[in-house]
C-alpha positions, 0 to 999 in steps of 0.5 A: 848731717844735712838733709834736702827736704824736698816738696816741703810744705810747711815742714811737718816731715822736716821737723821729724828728721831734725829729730832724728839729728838732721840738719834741714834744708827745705825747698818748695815751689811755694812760699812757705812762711811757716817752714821750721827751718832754712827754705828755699823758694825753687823748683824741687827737681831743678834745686836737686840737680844743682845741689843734691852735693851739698847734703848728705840725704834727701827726703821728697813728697812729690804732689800726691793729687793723682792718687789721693783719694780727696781728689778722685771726683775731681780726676773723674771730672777730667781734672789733671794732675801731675805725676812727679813719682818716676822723674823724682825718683830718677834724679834721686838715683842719680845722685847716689845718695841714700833717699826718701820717697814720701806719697799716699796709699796707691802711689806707685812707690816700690817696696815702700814701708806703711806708717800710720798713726797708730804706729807712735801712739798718736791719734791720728789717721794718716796712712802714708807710704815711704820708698827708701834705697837703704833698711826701715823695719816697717813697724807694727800697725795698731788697729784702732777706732774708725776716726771721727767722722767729718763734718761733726765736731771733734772732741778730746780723745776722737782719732782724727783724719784731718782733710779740708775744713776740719773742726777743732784745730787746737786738738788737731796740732795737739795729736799730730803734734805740730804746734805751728800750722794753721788748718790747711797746712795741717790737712796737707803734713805729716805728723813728725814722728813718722819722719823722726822714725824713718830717720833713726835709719837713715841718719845710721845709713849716712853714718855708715856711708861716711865711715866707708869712706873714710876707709 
């Protein structure tokens, strides 16, 4: 089974789907010299539209600036950012292919699943919203520990929340586990296992498509 992953950044949800039995194709408008896996170098929607044939789902985490909230003071400022949620979201429809939408709290996602941490055991605050056209069950969400406050040193076994210059990036890759970005690619990835459990369902929805077919 192939996957576009698309809006990669350095791979952290790329590699969750790997786990999950995909193989991975990632596109990005940047270079990403740490990306796991095969890259292209290409506008997201256009590589979409030109080869969405070739795999069998897709995975987007369109830029999340509009809605974060690290970026709210720079919005208030008159800061503009782009909204690539709904034009994402229609290529995607047209192809008929099962998806994935992947954006932060408050994006308007439609009947989106909430992951967080917490739900695999990790300690790591990093709640994110993901829009799927096929089933995920949402799973339980633990409460936890507030996560260390930025600022002040971060120490074994502290819940992180790992935006801007965070301290202690070796514990960071540990707990998010992801072993091959440096601090600024992990203030921006998911962890994989969010990824991994979101394609548990999606590689059965793709095996399910096939047979089908088949028929």
């Amino acid at each position: 089974m192939r996957l576009l992953d698309l809006f990669c950044g350095s791979g952290g949800a790329g590699m969750g789907y790997f786990l999950a039995g995909f193989e991975i194709v990632g596109v990005d408008n940047k270079n990403q010299k740490k990306y796991p896996f095969e890259f292209h170098l290409n506008d997201a929607i256009e590589y979409l539209k030109e080869n969405y044939s070739k795999f069998d789902a897709i995975h987007a985490s369109p830029p999340c600036q509009k809605y974060t909230k690290a970026s709210k003071q720079w919005r208030s400022e008159g800061r503009e950012y782009p909204d690539l949620i709904e034009i994402c979201r229609k290529e995607l429809v047209k192809t008929g292919k099962p998806y994935v939408i992947e954006n932060v709290p408050n994006s308007p996602l439609i009947n989106p699943i909430i992951l967080n941490g917490s739900c695999f055991g990790l300690l790591v605050h990093r709640k994110r919203l993901f829009e799927c056209n096929f089933y995920v069950e949402q799973p339980d969400i633990p409460k936890t520990r507030k996560p260390a406050k930025m600022g002040r040193p971060i120490v074994e076994g502290d819940i992180i929340q790992p935006v801007g210059h965070f301290s202690n990036v070796p514990y960071a890759q540990k707990v998010m586990e992801i072993d091959w970005m440096g601090q600024r690619q992990l203030a921006q990835a998911i962890p994989p296992s969010y990824t991994k459990y979101v394609g548990s369902f999606l590689i059965e929805e793709c095996k399910k498509r096939l047979t089908s077919n088949d028929k």
